[in-house]
C-alpha positions as CSV (number, residue, x, y, z in Angstrom):
1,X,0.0,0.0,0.0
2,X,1.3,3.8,-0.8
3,X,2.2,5.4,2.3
4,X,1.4,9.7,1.9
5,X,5.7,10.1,1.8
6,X,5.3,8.2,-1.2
7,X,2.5,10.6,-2.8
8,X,4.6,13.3,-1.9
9,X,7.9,12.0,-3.1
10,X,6.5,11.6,-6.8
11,X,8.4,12.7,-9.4
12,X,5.8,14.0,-11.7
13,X,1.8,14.7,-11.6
14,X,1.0,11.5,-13.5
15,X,2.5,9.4,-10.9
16,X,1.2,11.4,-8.3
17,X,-2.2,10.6,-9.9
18,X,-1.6,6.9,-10.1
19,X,-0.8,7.1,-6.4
20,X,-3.6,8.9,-5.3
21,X,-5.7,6.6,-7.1
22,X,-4.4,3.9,-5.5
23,X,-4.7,4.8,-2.0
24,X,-8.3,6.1,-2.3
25,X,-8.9,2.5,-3.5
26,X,-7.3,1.4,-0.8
27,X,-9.1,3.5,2.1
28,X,-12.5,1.9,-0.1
29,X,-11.0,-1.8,0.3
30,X,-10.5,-1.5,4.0
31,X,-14.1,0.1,4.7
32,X,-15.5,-2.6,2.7
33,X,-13.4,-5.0,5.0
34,X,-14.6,-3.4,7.8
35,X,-18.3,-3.2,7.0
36,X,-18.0,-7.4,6.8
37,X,-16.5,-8.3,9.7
38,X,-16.5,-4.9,12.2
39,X,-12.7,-5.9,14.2
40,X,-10.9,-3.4,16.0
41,X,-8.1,-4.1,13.6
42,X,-10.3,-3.8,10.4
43,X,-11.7,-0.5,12.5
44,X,-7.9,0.9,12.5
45,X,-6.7,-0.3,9.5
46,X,-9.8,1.6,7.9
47,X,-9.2,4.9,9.9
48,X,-5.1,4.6,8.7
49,X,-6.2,4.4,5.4
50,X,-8.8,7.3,5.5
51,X,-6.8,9.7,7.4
52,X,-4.1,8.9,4.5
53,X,-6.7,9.4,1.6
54,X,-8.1,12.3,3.3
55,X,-4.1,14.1,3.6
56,X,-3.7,13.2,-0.3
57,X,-6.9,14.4,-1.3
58,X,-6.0,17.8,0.8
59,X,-2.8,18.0,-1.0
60,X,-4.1,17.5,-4.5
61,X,-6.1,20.0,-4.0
62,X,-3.5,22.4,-3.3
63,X,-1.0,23.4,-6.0
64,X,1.7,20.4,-7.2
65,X,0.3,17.7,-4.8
66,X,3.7,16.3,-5.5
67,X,5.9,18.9,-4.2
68,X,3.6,18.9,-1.0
């Protein structure tokens, strides 16, 4: 999984992109997870990736999201 260093450490917009993509996929996997079977570990790993998609989505949002 892409960590928000690695979104930031992009080397170009179009990889940034592909990033971003991938870990709002990522924070929808892990609610999905955590709708089936409510754990405290699916329950975390859900918030990690939201609070991740939610710092990329900021970013992107916000001049070169790659240079962040």
């Amino acid at each position: 999984m892409h960590t928000f260093t690695d979104y930031c450490a992009a080397p170009d917009a179009l990889t940034a992109r592909a990033i971003e993509r991938a870990i709002a996929a990522a924070a929808t996997a892990a609610h999905a997870a955590y709708q089936a079977d409510p754990t405290d570990a699916n329950r975390d790993a859900f918030i990690s990736a939201a609070a991740t998609d939610c710092a990329v989505a900021y970013h992107a949002t916000h001049g070169e999201p790659w240079r962040a």
